[in-house]
N, CA, C and O atoms as a GROMACS GRO file, in nm:
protein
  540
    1UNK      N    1   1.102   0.614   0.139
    1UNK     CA    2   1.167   0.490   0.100
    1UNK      C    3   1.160   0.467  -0.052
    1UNK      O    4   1.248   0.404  -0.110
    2UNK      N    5   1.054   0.519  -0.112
    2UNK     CA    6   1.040   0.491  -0.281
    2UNK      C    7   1.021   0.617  -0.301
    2UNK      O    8   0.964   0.693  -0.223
    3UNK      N    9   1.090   0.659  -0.457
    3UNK     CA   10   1.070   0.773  -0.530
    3UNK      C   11   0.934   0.781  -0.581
    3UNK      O   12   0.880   0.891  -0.590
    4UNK      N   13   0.849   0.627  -0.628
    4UNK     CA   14   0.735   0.642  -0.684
    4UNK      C   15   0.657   0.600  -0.616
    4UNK      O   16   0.695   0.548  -0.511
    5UNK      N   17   0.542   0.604  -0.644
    5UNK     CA   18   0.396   0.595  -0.587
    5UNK      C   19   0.303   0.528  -0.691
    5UNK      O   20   0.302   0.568  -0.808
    6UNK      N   21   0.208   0.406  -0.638
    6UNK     CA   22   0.166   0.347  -0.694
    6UNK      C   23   0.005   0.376  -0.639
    6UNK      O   24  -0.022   0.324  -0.530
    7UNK      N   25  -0.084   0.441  -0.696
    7UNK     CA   26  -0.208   0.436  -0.658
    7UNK      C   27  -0.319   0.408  -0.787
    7UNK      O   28  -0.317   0.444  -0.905
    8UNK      N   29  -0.398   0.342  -0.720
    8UNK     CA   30  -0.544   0.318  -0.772
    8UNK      C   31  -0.636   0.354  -0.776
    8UNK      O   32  -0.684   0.319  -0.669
    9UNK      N   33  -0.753   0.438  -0.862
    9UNK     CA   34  -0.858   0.522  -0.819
    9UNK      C   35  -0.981   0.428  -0.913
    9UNK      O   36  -0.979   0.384  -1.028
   10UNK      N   37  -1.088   0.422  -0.797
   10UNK     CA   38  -1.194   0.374  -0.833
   10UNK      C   39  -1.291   0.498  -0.822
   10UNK      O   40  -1.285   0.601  -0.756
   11UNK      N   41  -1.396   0.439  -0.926
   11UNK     CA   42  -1.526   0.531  -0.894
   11UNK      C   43  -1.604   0.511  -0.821
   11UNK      O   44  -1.650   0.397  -0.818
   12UNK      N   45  -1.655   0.617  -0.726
   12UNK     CA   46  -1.701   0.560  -0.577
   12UNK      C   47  -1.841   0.465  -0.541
   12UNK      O   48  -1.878   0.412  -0.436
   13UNK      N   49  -1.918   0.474  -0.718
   13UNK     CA   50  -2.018   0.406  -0.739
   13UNK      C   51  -2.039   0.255  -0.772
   13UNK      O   52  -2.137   0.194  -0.813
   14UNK      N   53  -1.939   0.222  -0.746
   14UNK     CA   54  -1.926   0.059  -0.789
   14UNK      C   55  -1.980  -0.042  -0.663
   14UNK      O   56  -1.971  -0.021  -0.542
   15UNK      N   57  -2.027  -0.136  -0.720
   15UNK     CA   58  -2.052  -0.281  -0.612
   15UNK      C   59  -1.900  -0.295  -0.556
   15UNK      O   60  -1.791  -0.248  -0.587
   16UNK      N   61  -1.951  -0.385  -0.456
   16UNK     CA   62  -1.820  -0.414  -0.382
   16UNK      C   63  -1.723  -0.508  -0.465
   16UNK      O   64  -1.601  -0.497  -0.472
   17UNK      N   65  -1.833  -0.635  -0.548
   17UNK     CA   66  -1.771  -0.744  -0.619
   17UNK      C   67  -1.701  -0.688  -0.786
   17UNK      O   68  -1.632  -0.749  -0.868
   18UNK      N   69  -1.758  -0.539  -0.785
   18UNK     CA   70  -1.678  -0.416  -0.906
   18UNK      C   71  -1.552  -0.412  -0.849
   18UNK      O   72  -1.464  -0.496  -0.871
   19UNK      N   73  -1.537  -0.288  -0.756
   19UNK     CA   74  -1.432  -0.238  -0.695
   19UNK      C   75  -1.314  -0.334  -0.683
   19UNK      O   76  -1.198  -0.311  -0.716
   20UNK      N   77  -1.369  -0.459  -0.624
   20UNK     CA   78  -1.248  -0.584  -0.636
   20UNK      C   79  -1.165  -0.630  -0.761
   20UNK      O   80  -1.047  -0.624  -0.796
   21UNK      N   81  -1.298  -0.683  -0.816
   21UNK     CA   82  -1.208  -0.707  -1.017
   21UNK      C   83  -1.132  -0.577  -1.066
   21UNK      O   84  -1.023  -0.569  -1.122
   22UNK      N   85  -1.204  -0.495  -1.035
   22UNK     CA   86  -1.145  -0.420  -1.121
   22UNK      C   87  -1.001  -0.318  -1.074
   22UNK      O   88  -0.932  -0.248  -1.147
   23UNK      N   89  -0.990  -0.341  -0.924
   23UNK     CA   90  -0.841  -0.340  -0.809
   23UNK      C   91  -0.730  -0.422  -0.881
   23UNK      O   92  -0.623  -0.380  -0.924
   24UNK      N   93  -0.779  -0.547  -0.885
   24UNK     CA   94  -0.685  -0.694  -0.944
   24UNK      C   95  -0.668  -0.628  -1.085
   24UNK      O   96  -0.554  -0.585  -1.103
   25UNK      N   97  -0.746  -0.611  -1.180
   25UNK     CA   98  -0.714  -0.615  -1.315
   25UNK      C   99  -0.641  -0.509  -1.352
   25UNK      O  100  -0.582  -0.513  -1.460
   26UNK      N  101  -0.631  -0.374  -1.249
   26UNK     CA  102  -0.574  -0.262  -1.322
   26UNK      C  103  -0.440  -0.298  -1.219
   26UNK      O  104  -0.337  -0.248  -1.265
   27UNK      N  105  -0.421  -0.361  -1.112
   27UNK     CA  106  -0.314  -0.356  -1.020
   27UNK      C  107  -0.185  -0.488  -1.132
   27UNK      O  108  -0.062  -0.490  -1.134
   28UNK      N  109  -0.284  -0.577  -1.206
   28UNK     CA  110  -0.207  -0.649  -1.290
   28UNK      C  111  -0.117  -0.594  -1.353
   28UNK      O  112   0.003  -0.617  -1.336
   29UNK      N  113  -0.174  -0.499  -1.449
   29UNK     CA  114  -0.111  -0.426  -1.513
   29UNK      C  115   0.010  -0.335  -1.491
   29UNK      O  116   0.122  -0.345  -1.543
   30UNK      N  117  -0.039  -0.234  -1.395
   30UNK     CA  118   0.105  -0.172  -1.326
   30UNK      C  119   0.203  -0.314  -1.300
   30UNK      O  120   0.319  -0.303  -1.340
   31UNK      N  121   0.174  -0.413  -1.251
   31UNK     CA  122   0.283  -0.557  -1.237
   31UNK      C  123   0.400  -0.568  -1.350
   31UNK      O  124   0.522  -0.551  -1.358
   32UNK      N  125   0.267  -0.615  -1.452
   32UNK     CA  126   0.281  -0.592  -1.627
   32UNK      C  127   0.425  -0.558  -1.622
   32UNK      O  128   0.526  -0.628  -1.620
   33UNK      N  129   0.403  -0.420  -1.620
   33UNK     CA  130   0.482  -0.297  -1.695
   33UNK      C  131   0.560  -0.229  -1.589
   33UNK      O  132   0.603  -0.116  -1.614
   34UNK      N  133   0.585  -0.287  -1.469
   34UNK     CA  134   0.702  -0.277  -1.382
   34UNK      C  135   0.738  -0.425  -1.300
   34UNK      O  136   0.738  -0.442  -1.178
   35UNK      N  137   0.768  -0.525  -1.406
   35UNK     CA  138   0.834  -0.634  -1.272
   35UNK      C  139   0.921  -0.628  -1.235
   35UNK      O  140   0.988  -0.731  -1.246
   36UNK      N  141   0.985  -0.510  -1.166
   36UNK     CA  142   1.102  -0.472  -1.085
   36UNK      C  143   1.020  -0.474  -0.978
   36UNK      O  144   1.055  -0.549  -0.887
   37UNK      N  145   0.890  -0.395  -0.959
   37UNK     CA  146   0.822  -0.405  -0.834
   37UNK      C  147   0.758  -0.508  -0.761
   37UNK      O  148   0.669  -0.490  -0.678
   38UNK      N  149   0.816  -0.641  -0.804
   38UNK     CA  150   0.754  -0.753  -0.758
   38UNK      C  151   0.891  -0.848  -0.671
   38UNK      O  152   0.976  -0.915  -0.729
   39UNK      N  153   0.880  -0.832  -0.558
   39UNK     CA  154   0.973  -0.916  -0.445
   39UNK      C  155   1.016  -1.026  -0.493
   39UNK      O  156   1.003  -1.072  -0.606
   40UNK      N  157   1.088  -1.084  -0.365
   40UNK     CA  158   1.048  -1.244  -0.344
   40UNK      C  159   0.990  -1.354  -0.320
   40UNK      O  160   0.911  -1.355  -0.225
   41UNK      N  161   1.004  -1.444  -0.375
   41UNK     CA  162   0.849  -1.544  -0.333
   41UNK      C  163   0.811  -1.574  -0.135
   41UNK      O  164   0.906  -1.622  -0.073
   42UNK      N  165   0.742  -1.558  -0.091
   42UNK     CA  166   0.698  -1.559   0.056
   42UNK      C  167   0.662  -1.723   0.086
   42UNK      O  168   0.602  -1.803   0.014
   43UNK      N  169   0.729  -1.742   0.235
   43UNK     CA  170   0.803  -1.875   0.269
   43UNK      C  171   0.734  -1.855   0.415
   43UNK      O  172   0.763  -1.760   0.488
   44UNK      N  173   0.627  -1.970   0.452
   44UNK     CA  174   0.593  -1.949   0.606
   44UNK      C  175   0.703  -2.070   0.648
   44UNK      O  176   0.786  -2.136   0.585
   45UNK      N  177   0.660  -2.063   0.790
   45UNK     CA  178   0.759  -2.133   0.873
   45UNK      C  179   0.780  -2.281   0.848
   45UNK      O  180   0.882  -2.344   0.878
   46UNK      N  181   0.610  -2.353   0.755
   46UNK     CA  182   0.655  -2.471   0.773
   46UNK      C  183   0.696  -2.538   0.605
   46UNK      O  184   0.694  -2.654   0.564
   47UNK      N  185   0.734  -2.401   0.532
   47UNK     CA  186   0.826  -2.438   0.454
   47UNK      C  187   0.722  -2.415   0.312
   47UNK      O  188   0.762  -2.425   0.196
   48UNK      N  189   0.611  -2.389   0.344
   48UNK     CA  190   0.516  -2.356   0.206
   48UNK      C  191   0.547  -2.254   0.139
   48UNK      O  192   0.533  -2.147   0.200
   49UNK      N  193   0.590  -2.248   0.023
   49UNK     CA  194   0.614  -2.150  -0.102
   49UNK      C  195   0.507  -2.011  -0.126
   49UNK      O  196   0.399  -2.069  -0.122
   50UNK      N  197   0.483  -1.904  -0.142
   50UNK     CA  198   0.387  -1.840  -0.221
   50UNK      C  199   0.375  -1.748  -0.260
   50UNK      O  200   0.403  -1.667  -0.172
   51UNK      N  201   0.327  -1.665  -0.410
   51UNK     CA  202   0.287  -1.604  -0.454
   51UNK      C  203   0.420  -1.482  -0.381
   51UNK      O  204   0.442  -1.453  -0.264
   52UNK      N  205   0.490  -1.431  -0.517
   52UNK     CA  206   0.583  -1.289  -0.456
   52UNK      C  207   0.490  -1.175  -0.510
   52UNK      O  208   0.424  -1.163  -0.613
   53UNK      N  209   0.508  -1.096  -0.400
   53UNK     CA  210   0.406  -0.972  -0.414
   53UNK      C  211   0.453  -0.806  -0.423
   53UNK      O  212   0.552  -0.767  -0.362
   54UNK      N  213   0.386  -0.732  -0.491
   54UNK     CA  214   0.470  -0.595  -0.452
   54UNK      C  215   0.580  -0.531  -0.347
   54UNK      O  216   0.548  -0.501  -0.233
   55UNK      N  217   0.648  -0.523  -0.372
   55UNK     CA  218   0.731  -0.440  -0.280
   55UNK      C  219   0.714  -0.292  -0.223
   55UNK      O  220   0.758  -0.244  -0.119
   56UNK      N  221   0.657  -0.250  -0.300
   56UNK     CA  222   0.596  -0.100  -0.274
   56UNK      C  223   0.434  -0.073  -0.233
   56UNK      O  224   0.341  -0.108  -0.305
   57UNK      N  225   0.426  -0.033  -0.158
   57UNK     CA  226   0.266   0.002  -0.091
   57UNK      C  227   0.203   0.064  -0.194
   57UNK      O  228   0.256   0.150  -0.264
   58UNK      N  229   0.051   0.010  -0.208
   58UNK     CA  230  -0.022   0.056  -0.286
   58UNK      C  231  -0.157   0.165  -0.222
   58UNK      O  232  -0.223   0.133  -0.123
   59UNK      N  233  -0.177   0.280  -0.291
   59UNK     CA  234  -0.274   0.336  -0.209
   59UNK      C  235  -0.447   0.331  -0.311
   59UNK      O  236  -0.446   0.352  -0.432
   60UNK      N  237  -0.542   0.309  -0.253
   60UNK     CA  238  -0.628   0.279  -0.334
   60UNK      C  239  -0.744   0.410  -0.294
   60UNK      O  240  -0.782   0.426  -0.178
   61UNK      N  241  -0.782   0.476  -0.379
   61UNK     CA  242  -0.825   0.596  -0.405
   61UNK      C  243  -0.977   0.627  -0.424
   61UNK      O  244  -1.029   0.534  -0.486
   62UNK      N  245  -1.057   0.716  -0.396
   62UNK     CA  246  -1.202   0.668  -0.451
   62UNK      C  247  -1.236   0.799  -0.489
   62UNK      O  248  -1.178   0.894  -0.437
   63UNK      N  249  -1.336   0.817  -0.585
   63UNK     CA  250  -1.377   0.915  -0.672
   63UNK      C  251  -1.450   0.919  -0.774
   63UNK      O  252  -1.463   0.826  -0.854
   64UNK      N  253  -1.528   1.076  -0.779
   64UNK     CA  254  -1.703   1.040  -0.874
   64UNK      C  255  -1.665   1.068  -0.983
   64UNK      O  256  -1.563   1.124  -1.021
   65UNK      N  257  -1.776   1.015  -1.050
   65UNK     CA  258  -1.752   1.050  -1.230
   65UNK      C  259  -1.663   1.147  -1.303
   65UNK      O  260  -1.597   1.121  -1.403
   66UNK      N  261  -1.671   1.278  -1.230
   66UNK     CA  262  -1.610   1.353  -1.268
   66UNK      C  263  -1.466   1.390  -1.259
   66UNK      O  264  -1.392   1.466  -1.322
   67UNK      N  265  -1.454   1.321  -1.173
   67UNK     CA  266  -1.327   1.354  -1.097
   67UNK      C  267  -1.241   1.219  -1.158
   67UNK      O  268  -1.122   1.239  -1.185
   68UNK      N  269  -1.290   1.098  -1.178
   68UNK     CA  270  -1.163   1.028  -1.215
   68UNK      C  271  -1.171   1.029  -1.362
   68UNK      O  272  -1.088   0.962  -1.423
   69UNK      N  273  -1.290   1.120  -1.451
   69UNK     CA  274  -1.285   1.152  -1.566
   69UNK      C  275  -1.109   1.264  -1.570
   69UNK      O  276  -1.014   1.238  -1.644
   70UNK      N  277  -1.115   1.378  -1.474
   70UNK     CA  278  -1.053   1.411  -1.491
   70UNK      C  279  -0.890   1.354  -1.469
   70UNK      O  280  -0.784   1.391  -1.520
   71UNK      N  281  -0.919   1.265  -1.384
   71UNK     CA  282  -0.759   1.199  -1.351
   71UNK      C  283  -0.753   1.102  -1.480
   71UNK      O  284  -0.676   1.016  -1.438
   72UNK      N  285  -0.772   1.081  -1.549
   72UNK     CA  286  -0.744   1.034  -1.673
   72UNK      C  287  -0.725   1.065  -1.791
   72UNK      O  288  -0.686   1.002  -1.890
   73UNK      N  289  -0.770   1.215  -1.764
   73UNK     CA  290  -0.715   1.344  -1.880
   73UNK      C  291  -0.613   1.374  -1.816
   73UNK      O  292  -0.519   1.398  -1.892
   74UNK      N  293  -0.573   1.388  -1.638
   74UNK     CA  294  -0.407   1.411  -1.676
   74UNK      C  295  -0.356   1.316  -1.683
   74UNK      O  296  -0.235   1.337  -1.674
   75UNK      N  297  -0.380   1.199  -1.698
   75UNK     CA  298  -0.259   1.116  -1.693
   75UNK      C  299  -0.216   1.069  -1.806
   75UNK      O  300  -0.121   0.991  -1.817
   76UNK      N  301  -0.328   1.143  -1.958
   76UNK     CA  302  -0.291   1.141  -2.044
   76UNK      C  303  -0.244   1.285  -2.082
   76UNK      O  304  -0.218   1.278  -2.203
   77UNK      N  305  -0.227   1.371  -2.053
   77UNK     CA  306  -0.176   1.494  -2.055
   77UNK      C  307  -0.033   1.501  -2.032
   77UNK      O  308   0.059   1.570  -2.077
   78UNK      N  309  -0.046   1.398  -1.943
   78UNK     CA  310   0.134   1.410  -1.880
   78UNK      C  311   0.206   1.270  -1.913
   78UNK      O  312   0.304   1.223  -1.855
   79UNK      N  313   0.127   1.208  -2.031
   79UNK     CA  314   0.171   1.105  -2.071
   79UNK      C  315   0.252   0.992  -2.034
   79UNK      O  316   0.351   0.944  -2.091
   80UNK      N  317   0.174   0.947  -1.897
   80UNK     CA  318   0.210   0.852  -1.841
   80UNK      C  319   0.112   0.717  -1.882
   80UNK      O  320   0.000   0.724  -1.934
   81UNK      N  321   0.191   0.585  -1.843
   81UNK     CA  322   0.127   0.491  -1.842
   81UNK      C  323   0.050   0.409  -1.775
   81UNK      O  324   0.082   0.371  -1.662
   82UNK      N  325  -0.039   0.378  -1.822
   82UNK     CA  326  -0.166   0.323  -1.694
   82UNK      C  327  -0.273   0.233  -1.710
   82UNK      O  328  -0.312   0.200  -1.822
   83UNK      N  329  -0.323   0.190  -1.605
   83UNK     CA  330  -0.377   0.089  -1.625
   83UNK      C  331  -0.530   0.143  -1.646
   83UNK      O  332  -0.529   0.260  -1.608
   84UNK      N  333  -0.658   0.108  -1.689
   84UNK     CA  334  -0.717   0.198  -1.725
   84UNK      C  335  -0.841   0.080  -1.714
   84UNK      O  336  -0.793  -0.027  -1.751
   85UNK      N  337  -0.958   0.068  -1.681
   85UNK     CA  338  -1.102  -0.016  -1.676
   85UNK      C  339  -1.187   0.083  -1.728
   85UNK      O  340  -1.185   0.202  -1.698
   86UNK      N  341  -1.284   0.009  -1.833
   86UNK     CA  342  -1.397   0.088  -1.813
   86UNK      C  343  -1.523   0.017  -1.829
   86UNK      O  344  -1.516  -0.094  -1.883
   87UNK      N  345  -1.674   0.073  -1.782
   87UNK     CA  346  -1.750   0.018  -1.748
   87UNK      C  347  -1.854  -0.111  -1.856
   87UNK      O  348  -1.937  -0.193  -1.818
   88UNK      N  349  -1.804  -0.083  -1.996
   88UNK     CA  350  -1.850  -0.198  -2.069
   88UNK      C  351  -1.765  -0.327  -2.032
   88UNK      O  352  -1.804  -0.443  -2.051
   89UNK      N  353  -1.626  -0.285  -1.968
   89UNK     CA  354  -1.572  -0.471  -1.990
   89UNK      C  355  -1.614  -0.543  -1.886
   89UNK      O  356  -1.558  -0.647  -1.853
   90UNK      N  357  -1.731  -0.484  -1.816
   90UNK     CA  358  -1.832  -0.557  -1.703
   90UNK      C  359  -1.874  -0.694  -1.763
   90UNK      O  360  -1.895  -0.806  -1.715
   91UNK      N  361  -1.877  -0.636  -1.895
   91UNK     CA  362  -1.999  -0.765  -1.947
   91UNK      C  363  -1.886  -0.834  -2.029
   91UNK      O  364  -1.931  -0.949  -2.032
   92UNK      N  365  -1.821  -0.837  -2.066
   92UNK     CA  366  -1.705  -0.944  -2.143
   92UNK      C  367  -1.673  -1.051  -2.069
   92UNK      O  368  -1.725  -1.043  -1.958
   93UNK      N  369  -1.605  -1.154  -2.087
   93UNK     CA  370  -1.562  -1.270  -2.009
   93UNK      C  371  -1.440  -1.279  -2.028
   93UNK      O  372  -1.380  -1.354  -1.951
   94UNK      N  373  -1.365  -1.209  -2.130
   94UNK     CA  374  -1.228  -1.279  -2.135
   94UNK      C  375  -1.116  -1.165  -2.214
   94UNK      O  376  -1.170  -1.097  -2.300
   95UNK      N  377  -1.010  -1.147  -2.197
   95UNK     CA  378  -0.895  -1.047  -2.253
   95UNK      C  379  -0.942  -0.988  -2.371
   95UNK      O  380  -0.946  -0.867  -2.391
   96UNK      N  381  -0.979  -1.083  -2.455
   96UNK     CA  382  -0.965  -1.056  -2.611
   96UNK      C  383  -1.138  -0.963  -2.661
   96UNK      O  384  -1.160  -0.888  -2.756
   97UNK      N  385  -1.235  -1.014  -2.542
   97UNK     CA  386  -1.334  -0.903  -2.585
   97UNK      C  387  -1.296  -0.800  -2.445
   97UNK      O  388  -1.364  -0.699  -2.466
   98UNK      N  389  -1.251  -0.788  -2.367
   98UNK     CA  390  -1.247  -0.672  -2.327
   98UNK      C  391  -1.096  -0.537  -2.397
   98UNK      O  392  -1.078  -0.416  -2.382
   99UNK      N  393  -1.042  -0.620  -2.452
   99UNK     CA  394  -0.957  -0.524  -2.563
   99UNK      C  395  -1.046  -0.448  -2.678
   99UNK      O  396  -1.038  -0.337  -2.729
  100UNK      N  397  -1.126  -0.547  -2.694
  100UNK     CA  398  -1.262  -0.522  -2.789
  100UNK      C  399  -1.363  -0.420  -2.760
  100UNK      O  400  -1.427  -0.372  -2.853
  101UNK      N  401  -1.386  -0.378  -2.627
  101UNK     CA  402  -1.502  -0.309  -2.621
  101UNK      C  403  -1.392  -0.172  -2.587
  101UNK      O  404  -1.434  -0.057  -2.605
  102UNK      N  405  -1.279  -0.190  -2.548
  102UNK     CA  406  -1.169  -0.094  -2.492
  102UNK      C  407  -1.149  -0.018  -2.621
  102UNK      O  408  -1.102   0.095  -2.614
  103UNK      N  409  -1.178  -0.064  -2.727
  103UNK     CA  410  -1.098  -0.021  -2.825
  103UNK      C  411  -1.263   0.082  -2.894
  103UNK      O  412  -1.243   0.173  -2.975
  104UNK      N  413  -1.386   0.054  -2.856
  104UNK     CA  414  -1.472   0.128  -2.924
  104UNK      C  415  -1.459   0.294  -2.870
  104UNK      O  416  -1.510   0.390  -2.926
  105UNK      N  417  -1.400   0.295  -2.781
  105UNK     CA  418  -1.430   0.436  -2.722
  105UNK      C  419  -1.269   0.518  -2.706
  105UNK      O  420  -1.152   0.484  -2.719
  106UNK      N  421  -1.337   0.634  -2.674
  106UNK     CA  422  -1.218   0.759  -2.722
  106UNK      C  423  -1.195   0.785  -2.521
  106UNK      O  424  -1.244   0.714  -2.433
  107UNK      N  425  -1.132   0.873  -2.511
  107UNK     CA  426  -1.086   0.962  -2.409
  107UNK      C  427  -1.222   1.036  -2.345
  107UNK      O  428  -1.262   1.039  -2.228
  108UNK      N  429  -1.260   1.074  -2.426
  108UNK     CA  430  -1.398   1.174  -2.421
  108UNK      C  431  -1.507   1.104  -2.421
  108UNK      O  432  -1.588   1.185  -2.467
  109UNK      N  433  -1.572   0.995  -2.398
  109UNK     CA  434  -1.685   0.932  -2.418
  109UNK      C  435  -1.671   0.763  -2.357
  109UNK      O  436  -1.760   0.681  -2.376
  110UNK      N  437  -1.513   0.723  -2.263
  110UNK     CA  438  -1.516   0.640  -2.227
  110UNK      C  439  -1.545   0.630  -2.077
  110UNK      O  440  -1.472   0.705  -2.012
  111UNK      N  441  -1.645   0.548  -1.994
  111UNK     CA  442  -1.698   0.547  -1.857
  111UNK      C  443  -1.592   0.489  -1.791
  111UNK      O  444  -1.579   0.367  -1.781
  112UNK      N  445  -1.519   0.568  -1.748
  112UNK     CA  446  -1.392   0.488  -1.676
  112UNK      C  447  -1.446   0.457  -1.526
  112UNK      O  448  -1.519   0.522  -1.451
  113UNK      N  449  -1.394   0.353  -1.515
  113UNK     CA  450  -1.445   0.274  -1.324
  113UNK      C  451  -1.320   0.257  -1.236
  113UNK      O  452  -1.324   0.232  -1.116
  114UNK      N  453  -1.200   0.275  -1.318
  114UNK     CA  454  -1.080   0.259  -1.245
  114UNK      C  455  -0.959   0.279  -1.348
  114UNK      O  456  -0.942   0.237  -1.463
  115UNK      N  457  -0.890   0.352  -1.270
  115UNK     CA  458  -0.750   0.376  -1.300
  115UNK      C  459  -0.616   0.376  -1.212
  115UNK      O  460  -0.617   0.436  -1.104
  116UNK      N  461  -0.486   0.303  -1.262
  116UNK     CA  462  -0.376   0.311  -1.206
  116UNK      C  463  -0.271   0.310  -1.242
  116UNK      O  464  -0.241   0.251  -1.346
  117UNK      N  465  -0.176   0.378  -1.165
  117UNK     CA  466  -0.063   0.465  -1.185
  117UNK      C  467   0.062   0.464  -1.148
  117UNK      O  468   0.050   0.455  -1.026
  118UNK      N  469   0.172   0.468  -1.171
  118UNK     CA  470   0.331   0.437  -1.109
  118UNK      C  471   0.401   0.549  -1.156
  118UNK      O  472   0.443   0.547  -1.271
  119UNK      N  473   0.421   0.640  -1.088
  119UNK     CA  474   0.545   0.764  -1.126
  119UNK      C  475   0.544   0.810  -1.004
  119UNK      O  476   0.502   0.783  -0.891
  120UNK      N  477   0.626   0.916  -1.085
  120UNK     CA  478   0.680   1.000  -0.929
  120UNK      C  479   0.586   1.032  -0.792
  120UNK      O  480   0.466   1.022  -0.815
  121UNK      N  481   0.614   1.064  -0.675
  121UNK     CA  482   0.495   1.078  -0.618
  121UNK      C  483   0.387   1.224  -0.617
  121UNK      O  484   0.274   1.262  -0.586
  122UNK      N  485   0.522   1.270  -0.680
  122UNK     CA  486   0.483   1.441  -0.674
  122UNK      C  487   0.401   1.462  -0.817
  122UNK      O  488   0.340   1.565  -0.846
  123UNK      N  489   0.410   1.368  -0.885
  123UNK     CA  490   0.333   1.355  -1.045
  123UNK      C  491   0.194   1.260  -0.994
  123UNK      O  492   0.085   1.281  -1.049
  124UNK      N  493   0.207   1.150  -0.881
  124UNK     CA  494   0.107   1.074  -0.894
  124UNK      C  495  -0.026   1.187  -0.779
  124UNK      O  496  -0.148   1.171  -0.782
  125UNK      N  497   0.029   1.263  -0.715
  125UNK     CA  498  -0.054   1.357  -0.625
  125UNK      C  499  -0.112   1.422  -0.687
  125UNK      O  500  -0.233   1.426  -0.670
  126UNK      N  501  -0.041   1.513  -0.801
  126UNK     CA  502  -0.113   1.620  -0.876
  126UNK      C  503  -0.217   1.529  -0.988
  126UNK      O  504  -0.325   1.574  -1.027
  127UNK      N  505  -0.185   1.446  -1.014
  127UNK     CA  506  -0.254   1.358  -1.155
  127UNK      C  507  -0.390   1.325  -1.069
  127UNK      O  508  -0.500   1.332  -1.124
  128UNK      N  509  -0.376   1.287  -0.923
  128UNK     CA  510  -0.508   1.174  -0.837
  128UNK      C  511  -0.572   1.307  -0.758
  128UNK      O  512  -0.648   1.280  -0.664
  129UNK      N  513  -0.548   1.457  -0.788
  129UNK     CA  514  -0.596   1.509  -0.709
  129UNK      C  515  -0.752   1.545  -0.710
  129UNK      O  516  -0.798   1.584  -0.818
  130UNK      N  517  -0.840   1.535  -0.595
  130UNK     CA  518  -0.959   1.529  -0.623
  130UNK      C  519  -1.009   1.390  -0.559
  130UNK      O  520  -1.117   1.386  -0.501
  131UNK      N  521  -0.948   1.306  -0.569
  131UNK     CA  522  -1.005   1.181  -0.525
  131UNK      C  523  -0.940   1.170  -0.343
  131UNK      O  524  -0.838   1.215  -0.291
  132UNK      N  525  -1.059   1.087  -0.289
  132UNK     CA  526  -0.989   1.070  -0.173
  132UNK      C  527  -0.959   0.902  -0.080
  132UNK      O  528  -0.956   0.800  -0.150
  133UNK      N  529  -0.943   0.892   0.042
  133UNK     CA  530  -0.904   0.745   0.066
  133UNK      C  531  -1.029   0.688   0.029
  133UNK      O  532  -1.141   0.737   0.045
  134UNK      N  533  -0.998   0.585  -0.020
  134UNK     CA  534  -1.094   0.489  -0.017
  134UNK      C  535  -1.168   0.418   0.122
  134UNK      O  536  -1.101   0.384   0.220
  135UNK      N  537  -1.277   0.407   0.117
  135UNK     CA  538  -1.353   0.358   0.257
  135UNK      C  539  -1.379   0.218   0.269
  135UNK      O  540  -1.434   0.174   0.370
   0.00000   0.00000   0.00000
C-alpha cells in the first residue's frame, strides 16, 4: 500500500519511561519533515474532534549499541534524513539545550538511544538491518 516505510530503532537498553520519550520525540520529527503523512482529524460518534494521526504504519525496532551505532552510519552513508536521540538529552529539559548537547558530539563518539527513518522500504530494510521487533 506505501512505497515507504517508516521505522524506529531504539536501543534495547533503555527504561521503559526512555523508550517512550524518546518514540514521541524522534516519531515528531519524521511528522516534521513529512506532513503529507499526517491524515485527518479523528471524529467519534458523539461528535468529539481529535488529534490527526499518521497514515502510514509505523514499525518500532530494537537494538544494542552496536548495531544502532551502525544503523546510523548508514543512514548517513546513504544520506537520508532522520530523526536521531542521543543519550545526553536525557538530562536537558527543553529544545534549545537539547540542540545544545546534540551539537557537542560527532558521528563517531555520539551514544545514540534512538533513531528514525522514512524512505523507501527496500532502503529502510537494508539501513535497520541487524535490529529486530521490538518486545
Amino acid at each position: 500500500m506505501f512505497d515507504t516505510k517508516i521505522a524506529i530503532v531504539l536501543r534495547n537498553n533503555l527504561a521503559s519511561w526512555q523508550k517512550l520519550n524518546v518514540t514521541a520525540f524522534l516519531m515528531s520529527g519524521i511528522a516534521g519533515q513529512n506532513p503529507t503523512i499526517i491524515g485527518e482529524a479523528y471524529r467519534d460518534r458523539a461528535g468529539n474532534t481529535y488529534n490527526a494521526m499518521s497514515i502510514q504504519p509505523i514499525i518500532v525496532l530494537s537494538a544494542d549499541e552496536a548495531t544502532i551505532s551502525a544503523i546510523h552510519r548508514r543512514v548517513l552513508e546513504r544520506e537520508i534524513l532522520s530523526s536521531l536521540f542521543i543519550e545526553e538529552m536525557f538530562a536537558t529539559g527543553h529544545d534549545a539545550a537539547n540542540r545544545a548537547v546534540f551539537a557537542e558530539y560527532a558521528p563517531e563518539d555520539a551514544k545514540v538511544v534512538g533513531v528514525a527513518l522514512r524512505a523507501g522500504k527496500k532502503t529502510v530494510d537494508k539501513i535497520t538491518k541487524g535490529a529486530t521487533m521490538h518486545a
